[in-house]
N, CA, C and O atoms as CSV, one atom per row, in Angstrom:
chain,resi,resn,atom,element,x,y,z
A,1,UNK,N,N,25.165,151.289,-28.896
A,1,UNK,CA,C,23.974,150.888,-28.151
A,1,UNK,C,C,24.001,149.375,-27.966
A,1,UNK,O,O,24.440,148.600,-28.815
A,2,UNK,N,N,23.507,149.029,-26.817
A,2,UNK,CA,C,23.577,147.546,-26.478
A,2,UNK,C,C,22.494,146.755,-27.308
A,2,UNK,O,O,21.321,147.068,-27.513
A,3,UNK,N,N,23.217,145.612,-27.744
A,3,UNK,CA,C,22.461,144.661,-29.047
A,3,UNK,C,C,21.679,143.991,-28.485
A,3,UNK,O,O,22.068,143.421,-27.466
A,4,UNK,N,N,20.076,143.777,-29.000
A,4,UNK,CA,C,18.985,143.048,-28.681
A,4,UNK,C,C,18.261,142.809,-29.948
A,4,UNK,O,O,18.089,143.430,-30.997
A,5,UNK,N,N,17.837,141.464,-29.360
A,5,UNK,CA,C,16.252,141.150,-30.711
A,5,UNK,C,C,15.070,140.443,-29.455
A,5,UNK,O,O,15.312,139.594,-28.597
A,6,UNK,N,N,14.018,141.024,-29.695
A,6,UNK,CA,C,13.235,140.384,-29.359
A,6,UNK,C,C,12.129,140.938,-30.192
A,6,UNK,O,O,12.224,141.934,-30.908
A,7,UNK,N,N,11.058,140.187,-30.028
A,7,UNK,CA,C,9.838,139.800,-30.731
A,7,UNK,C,C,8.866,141.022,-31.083
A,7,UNK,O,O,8.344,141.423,-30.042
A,8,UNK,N,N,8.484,141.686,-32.110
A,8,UNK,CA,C,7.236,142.748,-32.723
A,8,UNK,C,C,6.192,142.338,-32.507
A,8,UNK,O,O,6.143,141.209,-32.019
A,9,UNK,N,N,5.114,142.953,-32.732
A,9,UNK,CA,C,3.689,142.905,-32.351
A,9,UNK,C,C,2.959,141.403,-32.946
A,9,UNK,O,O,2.105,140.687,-32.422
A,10,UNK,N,N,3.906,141.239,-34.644
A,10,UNK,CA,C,3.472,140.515,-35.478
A,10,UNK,C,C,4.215,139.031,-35.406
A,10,UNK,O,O,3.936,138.114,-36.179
A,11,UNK,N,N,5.252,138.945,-34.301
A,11,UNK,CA,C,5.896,137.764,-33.885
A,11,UNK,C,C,7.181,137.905,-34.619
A,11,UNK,O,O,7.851,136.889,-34.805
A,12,UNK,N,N,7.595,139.052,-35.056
A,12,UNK,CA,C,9.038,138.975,-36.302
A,12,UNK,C,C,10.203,139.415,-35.371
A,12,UNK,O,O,10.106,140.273,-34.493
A,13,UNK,N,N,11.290,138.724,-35.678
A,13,UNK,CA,C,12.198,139.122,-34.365
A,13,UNK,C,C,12.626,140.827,-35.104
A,13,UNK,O,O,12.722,141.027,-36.315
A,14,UNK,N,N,12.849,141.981,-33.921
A,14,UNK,CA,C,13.363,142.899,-33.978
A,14,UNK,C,C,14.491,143.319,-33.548
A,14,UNK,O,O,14.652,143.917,-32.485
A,15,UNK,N,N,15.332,143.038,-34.334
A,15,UNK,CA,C,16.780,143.251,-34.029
A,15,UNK,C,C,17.497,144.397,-34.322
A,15,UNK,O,O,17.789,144.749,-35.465
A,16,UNK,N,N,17.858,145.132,-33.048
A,16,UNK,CA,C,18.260,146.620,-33.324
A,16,UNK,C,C,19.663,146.587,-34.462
A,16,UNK,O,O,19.906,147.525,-35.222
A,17,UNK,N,N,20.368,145.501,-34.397
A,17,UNK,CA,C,21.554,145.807,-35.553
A,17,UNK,C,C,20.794,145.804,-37.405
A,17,UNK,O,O,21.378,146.025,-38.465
A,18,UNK,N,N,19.833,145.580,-37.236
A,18,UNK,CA,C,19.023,146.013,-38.693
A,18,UNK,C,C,18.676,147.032,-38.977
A,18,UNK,O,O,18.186,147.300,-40.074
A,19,UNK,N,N,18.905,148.099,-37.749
A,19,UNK,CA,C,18.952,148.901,-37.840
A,19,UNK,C,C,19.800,150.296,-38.308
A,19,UNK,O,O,19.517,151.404,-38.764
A,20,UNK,N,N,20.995,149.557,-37.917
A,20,UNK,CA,C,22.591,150.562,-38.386
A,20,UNK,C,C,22.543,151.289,-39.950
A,20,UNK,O,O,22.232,150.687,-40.977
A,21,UNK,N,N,22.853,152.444,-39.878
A,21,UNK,CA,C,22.764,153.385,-40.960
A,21,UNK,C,C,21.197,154.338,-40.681
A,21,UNK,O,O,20.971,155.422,-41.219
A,22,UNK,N,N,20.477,153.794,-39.954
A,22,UNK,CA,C,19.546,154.769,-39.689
A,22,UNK,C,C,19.790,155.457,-38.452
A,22,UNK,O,O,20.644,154.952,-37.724
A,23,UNK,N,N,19.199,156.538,-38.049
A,23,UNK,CA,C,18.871,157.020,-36.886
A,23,UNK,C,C,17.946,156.868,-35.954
A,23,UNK,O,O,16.934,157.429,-36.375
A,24,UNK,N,N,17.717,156.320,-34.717
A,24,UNK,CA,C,16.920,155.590,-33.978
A,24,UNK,C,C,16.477,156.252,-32.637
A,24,UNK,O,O,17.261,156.712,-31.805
A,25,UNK,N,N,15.121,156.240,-32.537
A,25,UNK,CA,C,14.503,156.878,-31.334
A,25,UNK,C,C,14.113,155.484,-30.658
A,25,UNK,O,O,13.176,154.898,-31.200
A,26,UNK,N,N,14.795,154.773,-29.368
A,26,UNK,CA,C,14.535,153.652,-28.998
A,26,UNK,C,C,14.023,154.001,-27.860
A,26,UNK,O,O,14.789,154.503,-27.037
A,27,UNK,N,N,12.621,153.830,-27.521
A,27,UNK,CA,C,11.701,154.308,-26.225
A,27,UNK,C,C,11.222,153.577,-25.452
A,27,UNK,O,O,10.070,153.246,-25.732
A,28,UNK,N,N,11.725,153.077,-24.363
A,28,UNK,CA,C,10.819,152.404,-23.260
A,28,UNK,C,C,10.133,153.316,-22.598
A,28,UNK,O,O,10.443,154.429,-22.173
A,29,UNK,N,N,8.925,152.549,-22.560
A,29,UNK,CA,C,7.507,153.234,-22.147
A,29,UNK,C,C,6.591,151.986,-21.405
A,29,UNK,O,O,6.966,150.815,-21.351
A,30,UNK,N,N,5.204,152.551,-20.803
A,30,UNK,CA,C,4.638,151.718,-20.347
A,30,UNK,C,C,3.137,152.319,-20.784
A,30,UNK,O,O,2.841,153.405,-21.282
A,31,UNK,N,N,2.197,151.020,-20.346
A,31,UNK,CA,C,0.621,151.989,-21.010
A,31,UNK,C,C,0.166,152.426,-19.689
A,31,UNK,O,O,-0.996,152.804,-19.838
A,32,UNK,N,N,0.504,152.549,-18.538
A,32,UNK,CA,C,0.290,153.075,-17.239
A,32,UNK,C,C,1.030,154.351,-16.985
A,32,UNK,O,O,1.094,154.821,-15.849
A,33,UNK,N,N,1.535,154.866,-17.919
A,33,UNK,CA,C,2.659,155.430,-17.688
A,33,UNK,C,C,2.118,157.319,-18.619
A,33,UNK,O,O,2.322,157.421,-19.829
A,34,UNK,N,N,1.674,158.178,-18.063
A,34,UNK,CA,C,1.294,159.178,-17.838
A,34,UNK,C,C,1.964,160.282,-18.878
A,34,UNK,O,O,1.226,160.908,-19.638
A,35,UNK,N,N,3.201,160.462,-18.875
A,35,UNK,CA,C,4.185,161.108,-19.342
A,35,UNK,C,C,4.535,160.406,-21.003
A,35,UNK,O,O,4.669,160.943,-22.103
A,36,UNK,N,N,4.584,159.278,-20.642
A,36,UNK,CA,C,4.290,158.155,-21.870
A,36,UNK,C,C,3.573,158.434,-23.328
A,36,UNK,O,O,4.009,158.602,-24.467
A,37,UNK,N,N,1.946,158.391,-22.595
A,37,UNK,CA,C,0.888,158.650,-23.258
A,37,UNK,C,C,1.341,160.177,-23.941
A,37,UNK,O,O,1.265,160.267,-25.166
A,38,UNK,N,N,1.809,161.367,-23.152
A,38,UNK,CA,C,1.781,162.833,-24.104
A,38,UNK,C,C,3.271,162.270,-25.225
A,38,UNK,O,O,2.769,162.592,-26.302
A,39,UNK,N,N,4.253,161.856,-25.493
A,39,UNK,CA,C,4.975,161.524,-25.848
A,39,UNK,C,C,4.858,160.726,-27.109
A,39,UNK,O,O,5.580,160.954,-28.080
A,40,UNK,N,N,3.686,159.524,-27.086
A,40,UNK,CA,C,3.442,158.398,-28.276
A,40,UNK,C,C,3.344,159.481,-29.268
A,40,UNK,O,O,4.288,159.738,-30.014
A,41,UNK,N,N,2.048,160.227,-29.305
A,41,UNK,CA,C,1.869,161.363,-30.410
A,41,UNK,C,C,2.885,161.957,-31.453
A,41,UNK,O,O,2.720,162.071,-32.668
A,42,UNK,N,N,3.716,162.226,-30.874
A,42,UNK,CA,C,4.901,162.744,-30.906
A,42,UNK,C,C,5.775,161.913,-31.788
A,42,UNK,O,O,6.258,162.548,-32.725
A,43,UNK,N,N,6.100,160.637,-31.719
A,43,UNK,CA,C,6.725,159.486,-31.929
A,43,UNK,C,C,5.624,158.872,-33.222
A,43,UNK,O,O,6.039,157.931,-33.898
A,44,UNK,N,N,4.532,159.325,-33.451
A,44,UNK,CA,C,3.766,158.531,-34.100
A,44,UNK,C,C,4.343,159.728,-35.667
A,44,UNK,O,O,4.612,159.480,-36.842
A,45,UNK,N,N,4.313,160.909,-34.904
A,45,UNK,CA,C,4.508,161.932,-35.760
A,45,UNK,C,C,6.131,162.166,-36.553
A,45,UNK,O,O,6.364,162.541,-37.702
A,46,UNK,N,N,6.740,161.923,-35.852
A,46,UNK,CA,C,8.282,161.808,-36.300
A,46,UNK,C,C,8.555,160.533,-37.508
A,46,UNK,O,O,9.352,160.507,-38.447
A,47,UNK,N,N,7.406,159.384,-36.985
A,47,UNK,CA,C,7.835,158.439,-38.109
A,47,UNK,C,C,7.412,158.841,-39.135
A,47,UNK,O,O,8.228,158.468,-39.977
A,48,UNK,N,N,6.324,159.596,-39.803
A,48,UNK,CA,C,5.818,159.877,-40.860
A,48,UNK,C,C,6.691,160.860,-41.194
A,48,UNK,O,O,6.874,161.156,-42.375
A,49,UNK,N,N,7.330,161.477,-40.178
A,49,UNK,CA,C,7.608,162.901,-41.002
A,49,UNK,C,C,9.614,162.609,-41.373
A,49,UNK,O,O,10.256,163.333,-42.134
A,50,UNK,N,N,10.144,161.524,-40.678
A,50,UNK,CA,C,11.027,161.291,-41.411
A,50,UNK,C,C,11.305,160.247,-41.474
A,50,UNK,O,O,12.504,160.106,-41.712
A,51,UNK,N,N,10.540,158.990,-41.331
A,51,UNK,CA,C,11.001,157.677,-42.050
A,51,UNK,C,C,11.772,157.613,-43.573
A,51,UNK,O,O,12.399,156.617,-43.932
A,52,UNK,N,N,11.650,158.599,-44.244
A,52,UNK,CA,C,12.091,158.256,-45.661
A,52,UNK,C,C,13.737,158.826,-45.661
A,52,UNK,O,O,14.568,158.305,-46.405
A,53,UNK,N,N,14.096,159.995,-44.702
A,53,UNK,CA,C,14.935,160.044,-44.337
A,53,UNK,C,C,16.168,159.433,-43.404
A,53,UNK,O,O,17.242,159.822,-42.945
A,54,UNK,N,N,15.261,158.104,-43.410
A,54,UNK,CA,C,16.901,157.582,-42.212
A,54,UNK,C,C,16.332,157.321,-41.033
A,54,UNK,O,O,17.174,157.053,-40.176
A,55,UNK,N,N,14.920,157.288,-40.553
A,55,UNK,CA,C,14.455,157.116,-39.678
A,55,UNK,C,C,13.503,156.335,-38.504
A,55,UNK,O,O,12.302,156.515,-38.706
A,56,UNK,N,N,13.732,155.731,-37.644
A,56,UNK,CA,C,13.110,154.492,-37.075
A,56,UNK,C,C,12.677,155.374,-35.560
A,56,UNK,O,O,13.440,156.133,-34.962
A,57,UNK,N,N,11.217,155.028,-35.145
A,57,UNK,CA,C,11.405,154.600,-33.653
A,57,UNK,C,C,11.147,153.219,-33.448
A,57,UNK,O,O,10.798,152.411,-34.309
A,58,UNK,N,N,11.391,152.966,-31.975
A,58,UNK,CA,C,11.769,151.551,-31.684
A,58,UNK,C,C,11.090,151.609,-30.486
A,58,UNK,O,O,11.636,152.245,-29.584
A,59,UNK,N,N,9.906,151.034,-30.245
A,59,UNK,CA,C,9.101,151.221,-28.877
A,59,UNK,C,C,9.278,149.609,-28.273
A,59,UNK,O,O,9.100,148.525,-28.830
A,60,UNK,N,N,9.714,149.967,-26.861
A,60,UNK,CA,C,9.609,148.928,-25.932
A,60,UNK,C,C,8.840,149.247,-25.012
A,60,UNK,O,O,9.024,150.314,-24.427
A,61,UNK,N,N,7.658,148.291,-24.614
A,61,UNK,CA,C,6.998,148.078,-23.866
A,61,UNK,C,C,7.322,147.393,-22.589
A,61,UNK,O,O,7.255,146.168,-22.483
A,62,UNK,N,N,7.675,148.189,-21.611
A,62,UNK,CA,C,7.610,147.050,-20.063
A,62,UNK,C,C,6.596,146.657,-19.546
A,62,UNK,O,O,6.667,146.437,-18.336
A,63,UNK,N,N,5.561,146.469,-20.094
A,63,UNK,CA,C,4.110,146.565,-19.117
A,63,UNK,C,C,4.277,144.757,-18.817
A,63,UNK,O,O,4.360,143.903,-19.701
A,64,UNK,N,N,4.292,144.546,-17.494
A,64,UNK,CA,C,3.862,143.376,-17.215
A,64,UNK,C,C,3.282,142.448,-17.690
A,64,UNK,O,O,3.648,141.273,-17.704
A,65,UNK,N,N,1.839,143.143,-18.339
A,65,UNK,CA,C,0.855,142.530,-19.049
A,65,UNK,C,C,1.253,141.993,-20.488
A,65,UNK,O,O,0.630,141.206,-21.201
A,66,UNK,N,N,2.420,142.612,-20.711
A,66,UNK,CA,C,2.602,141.938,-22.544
A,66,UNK,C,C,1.921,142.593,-23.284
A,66,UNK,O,O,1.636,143.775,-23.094
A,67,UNK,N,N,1.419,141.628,-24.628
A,67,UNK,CA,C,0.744,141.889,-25.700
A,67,UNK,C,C,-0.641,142.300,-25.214
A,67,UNK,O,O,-1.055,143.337,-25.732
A,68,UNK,N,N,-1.662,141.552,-24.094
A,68,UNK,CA,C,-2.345,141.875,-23.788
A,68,UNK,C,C,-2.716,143.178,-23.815
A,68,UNK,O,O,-3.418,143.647,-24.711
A,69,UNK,N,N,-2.275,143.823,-22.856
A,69,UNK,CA,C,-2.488,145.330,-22.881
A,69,UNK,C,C,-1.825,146.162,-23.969
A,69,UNK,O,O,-2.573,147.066,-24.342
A,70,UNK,N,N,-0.589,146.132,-24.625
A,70,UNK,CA,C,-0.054,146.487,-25.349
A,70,UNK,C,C,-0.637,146.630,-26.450
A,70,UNK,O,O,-0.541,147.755,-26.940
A,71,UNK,N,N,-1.370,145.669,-27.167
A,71,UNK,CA,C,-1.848,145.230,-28.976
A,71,UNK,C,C,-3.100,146.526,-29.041
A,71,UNK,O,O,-3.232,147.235,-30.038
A,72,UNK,N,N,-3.949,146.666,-27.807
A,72,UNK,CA,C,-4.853,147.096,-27.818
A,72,UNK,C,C,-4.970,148.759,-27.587
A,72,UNK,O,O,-5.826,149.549,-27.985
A,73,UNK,N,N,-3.553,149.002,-26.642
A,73,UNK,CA,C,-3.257,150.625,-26.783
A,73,UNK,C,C,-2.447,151.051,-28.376
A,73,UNK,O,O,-2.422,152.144,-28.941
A,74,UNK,N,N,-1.971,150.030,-28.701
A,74,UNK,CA,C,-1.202,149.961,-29.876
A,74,UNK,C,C,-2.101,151.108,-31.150
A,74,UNK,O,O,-1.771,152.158,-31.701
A,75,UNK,N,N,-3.585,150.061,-31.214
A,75,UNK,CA,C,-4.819,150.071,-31.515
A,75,UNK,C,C,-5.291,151.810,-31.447
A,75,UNK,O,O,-5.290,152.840,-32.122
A,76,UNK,N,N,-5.645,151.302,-30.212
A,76,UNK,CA,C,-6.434,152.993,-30.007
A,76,UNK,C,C,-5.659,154.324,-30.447
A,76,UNK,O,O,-6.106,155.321,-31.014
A,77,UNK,N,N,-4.142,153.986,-29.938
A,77,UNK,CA,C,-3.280,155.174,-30.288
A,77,UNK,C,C,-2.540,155.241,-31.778
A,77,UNK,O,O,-1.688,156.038,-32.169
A,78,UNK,N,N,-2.990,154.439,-32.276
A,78,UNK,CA,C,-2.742,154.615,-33.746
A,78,UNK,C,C,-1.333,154.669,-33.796
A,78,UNK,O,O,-0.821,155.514,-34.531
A,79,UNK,N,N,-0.486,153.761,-33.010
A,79,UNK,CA,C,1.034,153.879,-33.494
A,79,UNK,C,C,1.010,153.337,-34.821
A,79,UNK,O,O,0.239,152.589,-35.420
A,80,UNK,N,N,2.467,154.146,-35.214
A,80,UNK,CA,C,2.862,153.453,-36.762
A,80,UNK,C,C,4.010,152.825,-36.807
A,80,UNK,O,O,4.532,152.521,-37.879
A,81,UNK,N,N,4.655,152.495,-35.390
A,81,UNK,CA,C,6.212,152.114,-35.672
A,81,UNK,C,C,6.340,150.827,-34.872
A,81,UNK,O,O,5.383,150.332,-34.277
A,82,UNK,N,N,7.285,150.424,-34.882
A,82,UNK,CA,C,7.693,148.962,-34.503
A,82,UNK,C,C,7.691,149.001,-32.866
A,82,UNK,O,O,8.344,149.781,-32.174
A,83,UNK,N,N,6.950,148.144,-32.485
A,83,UNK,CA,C,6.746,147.582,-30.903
A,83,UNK,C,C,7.507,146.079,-30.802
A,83,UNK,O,O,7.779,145.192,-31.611
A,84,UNK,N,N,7.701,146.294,-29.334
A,84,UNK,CA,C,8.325,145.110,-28.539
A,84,UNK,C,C,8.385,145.002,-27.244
A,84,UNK,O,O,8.688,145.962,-26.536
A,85,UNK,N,N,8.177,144.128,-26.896
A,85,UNK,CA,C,8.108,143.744,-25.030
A,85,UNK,C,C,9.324,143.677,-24.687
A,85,UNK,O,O,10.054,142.763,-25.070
A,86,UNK,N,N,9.727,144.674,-23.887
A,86,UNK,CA,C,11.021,144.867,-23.007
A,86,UNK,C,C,10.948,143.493,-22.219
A,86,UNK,O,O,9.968,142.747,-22.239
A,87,UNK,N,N,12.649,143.164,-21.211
A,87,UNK,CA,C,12.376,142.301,-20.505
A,87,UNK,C,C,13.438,142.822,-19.216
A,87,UNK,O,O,14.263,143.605,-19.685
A,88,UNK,N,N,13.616,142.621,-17.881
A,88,UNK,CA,C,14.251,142.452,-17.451
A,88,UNK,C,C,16.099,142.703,-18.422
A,88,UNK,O,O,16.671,143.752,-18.719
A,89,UNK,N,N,16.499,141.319,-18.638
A,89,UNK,CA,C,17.524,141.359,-19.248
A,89,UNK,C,C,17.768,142.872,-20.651
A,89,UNK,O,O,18.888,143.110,-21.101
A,90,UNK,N,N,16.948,143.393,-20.943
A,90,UNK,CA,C,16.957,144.337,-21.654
A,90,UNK,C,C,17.226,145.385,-21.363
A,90,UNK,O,O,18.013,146.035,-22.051
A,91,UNK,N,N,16.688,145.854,-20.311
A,91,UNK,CA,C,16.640,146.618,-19.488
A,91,UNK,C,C,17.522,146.849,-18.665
A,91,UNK,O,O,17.561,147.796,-17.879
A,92,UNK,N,N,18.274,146.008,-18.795
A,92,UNK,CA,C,19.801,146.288,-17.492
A,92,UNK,C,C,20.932,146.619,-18.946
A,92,UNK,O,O,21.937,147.318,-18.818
A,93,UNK,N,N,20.611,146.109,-19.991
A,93,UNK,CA,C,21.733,146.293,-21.127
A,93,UNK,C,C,21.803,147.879,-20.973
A,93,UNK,O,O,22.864,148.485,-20.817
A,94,UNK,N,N,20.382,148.557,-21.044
A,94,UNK,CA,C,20.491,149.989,-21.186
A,94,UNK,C,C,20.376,150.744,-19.675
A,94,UNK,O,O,19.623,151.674,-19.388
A,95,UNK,N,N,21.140,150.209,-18.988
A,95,UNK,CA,C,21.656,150.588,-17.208
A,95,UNK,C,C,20.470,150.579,-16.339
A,95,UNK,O,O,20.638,151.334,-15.382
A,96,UNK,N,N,19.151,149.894,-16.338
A,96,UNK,CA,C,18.491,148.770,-15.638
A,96,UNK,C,C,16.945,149.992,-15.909
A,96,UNK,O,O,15.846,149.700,-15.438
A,97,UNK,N,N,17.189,151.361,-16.757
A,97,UNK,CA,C,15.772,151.256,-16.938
A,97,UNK,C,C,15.010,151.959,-15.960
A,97,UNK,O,O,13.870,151.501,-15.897
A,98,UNK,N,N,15.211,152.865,-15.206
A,98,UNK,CA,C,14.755,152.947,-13.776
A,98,UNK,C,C,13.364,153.628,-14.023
A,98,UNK,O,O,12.281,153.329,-13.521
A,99,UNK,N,N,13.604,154.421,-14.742
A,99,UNK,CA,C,11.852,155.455,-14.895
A,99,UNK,C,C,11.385,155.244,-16.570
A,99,UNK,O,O,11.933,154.829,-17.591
A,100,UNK,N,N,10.175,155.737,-16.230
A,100,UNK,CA,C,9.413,155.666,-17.940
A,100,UNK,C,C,8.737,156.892,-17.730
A,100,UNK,O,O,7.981,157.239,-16.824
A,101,UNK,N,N,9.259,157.638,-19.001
A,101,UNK,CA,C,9.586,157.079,-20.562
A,101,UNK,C,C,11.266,157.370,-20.230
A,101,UNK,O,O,11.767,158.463,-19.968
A,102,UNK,N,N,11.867,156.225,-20.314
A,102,UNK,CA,C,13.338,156.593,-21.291
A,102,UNK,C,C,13.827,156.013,-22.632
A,102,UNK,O,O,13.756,154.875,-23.096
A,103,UNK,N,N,14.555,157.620,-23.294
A,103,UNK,CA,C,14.600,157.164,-24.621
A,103,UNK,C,C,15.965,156.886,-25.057
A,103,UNK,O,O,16.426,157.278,-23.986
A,104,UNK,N,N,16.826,156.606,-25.597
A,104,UNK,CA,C,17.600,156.903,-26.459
A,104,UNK,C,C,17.458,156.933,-27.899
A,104,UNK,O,O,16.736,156.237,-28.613
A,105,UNK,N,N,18.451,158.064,-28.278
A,105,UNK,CA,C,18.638,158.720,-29.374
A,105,UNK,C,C,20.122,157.522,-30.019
A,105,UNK,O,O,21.196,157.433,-29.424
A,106,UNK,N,N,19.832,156.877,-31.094
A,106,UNK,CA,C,21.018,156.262,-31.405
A,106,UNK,C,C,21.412,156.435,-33.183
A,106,UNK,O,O,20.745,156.236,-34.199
A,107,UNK,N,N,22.752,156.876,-32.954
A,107,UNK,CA,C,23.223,157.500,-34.660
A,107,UNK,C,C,23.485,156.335,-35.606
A,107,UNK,O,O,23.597,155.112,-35.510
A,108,UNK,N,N,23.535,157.315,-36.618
A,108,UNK,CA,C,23.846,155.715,-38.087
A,108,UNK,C,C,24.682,154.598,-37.249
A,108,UNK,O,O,24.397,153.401,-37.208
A,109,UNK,N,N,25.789,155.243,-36.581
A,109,UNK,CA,C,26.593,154.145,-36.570
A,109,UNK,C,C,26.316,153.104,-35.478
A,109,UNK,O,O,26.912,152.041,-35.301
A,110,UNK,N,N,25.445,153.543,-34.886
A,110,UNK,CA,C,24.586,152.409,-33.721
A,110,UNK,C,C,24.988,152.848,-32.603
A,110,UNK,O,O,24.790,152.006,-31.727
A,111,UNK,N,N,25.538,153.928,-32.164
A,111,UNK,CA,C,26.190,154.484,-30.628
A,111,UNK,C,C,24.463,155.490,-30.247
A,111,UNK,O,O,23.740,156.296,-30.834
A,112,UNK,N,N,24.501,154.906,-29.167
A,112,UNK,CA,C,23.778,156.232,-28.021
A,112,UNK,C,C,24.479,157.983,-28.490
A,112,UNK,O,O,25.642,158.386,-28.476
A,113,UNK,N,N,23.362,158.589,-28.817
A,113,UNK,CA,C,24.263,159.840,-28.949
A,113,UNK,C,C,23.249,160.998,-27.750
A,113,UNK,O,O,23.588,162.164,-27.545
A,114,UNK,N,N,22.186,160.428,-27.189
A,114,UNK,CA,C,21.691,161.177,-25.898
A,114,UNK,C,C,20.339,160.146,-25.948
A,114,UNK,O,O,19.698,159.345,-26.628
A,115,UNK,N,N,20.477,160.998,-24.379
A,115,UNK,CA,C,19.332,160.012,-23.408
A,115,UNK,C,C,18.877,161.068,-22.803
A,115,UNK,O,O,19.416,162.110,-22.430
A,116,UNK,N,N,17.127,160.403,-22.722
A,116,UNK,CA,C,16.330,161.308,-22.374
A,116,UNK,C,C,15.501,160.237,-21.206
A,116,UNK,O,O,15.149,159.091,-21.486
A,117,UNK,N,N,15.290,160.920,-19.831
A,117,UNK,CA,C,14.745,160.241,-18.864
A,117,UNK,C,C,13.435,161.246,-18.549
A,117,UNK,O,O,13.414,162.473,-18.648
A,118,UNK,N,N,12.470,160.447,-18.184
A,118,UNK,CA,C,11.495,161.345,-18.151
A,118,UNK,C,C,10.925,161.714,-19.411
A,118,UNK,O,O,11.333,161.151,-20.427
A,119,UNK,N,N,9.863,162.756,-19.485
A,119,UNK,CA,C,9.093,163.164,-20.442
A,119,UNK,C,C,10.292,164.809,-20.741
A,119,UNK,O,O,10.745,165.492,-19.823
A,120,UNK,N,N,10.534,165.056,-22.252
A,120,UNK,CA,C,11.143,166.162,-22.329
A,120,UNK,C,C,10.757,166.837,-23.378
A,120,UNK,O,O,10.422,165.960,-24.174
A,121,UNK,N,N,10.576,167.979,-23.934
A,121,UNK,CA,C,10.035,168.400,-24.886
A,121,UNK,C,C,10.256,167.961,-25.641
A,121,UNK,O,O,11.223,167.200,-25.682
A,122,UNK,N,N,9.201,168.286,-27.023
A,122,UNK,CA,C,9.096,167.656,-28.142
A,122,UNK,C,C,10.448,168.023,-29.162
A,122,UNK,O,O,11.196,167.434,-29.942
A,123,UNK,N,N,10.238,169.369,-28.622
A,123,UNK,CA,C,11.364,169.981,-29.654
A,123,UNK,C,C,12.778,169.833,-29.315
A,123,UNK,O,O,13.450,170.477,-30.121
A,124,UNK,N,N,13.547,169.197,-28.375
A,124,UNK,CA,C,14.452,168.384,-28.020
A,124,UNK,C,C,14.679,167.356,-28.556
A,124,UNK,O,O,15.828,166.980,-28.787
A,125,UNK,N,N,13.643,166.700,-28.857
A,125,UNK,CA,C,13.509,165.608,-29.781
A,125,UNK,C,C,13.797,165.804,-31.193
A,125,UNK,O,O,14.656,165.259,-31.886
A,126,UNK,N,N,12.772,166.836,-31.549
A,126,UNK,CA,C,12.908,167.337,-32.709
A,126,UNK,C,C,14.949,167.875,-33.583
A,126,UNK,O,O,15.606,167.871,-34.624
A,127,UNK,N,N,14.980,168.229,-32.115
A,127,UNK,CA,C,16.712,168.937,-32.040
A,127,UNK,C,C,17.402,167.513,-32.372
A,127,UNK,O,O,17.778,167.397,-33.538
A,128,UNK,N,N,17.589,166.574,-31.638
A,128,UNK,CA,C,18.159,165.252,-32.019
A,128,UNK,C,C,17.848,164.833,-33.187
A,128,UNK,O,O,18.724,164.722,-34.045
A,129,UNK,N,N,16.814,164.585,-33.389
A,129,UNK,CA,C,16.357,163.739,-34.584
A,129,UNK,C,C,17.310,164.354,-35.851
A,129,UNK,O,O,17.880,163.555,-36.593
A,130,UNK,N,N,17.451,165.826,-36.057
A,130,UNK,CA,C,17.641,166.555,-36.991
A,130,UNK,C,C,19.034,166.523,-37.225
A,130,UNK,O,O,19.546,166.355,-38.333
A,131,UNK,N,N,19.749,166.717,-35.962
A,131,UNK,CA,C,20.834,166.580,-35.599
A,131,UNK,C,C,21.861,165.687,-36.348
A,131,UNK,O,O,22.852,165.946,-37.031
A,132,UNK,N,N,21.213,164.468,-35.936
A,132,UNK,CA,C,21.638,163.063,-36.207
A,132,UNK,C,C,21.417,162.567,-38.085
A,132,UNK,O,O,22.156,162.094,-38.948
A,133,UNK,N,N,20.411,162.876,-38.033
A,133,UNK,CA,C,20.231,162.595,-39.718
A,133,UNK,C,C,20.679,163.532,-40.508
A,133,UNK,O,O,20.711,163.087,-41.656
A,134,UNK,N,N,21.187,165.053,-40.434
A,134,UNK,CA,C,22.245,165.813,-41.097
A,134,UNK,C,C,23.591,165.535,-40.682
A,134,UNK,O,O,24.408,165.796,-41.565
A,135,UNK,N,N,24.011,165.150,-39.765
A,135,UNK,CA,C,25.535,164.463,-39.122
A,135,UNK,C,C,26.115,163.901,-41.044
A,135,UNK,O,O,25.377,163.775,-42.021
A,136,UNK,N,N,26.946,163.783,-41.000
A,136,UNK,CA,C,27.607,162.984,-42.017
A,136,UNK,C,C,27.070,161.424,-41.781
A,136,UNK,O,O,26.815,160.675,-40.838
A,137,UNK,N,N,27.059,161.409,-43.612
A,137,UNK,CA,C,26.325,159.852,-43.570
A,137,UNK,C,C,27.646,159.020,-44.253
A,137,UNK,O,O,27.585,157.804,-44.431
């Protein structure tokens, strides 16, 4: 997966190579973004249910607006996992980004192991997630 750090909710840089050895749900999303919204739930739910196992999501935000709009859906929707403002340059690392929500699925060893464009069932997700964290560690 293509290497980035940029900035968390709390100003701490988030750098996906701190990540390696876990399994990673990395989601660009937007708060305008329809398909988005049924999806956070989902993502809010996976971190609790296997963070102790090996597990991260990684939410990027494209919204124009920044933190502005972001801190405050953050808020209401009760995320529990690490946010960050996508940019342009980010967004072309992972082949320019075209629709929201896209996710990738990325294994211990830091490779893309599937991509999801659009909104796709939960239990697809569920299928990856499981996938990836029984894989050999």
């Amino acid at each position: 997966a293509p290497p980035f750090s940029l900035k968390d909710a709390d100003g701490k840089p988030l750098v996906l190579a701190d990540y390696k050895g876990k399994v990673v749900l990395l989601n660009f999303w937007a708060t305008w973004c329809g398909p988005c919204k049924i999806e956070i739930p989902w993502f809010i739910e996976f971190e609790k249910t296997y963070r102790d196992k090996g597990f991260a999501v990684i939410g990027v935000s494209m919204d124009d607006d920044g933190w502005a709009v972001v801190k405050p859906h953050m808020a209401k929707t009760g995320i529990n996992y690490r946010m960050t403002i996508g940019d342009e340059q980010t967004a072309m690392k992972y082949g320019g980004v075209e629709s929201l929500p896209t996710s990738y699925m990325i294994d211990r060893e830091g490779r893309v192991a599937a991509v999801h464009i659009g909104l796709v069932s939960k239990g697809d997700y569920v299928k990856d997630i499981e996938e990836l964290l029984n894989a050999a560690k």
